[in-house]
C-alpha positions, 0 to 999 in steps of 0.5 A: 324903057320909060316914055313920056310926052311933053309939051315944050315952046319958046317964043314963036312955037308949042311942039309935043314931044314924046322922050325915050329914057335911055338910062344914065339921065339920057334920053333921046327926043322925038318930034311931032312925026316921030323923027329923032330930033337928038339926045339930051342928058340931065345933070342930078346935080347942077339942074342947070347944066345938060349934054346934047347928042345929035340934036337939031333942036334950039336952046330954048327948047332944050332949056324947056325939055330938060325943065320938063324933064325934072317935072315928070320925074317929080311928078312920078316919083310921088 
């Protein structure tokens, strides 16, 4: 399984989180101390769309997770 960390923030906070790819476009989010924080599923698609699972994480965090998602598989694709 690929693992990755990000850096993500909305307007209060920056927080490093490290993302499991789960296969799919799933992955599952870990926080700063390793607790699962939830999944999320990007959409090859609509960029713009993605699912959640268990997550206790805010909009504008997840906004910024699923753009840094794209980021790396950009990134590792070339």
């Amino acid at each position: 399984m690929e693992e990755f960390e990000i850096s993500v923030s909305d307007d209060i906070k920056e927080r490093n989180l490290r993302l499991k790819a789960l296969g799919n476009q799933w992955y599952e989010i870990y926080d700063e101390s390793g607790k699962l924080a939830g999944e999320i599923k990007i959409d090859e698609k609509n960029h713009d769309h993605c699912e959640t699972r268990g997550c206790t994480l805010d909009l504008p965090i997840l906004s910024s997770i699923r753009k840094n998602i794209f980021l790396h598989k950009m990134f590792a694709e070339n």
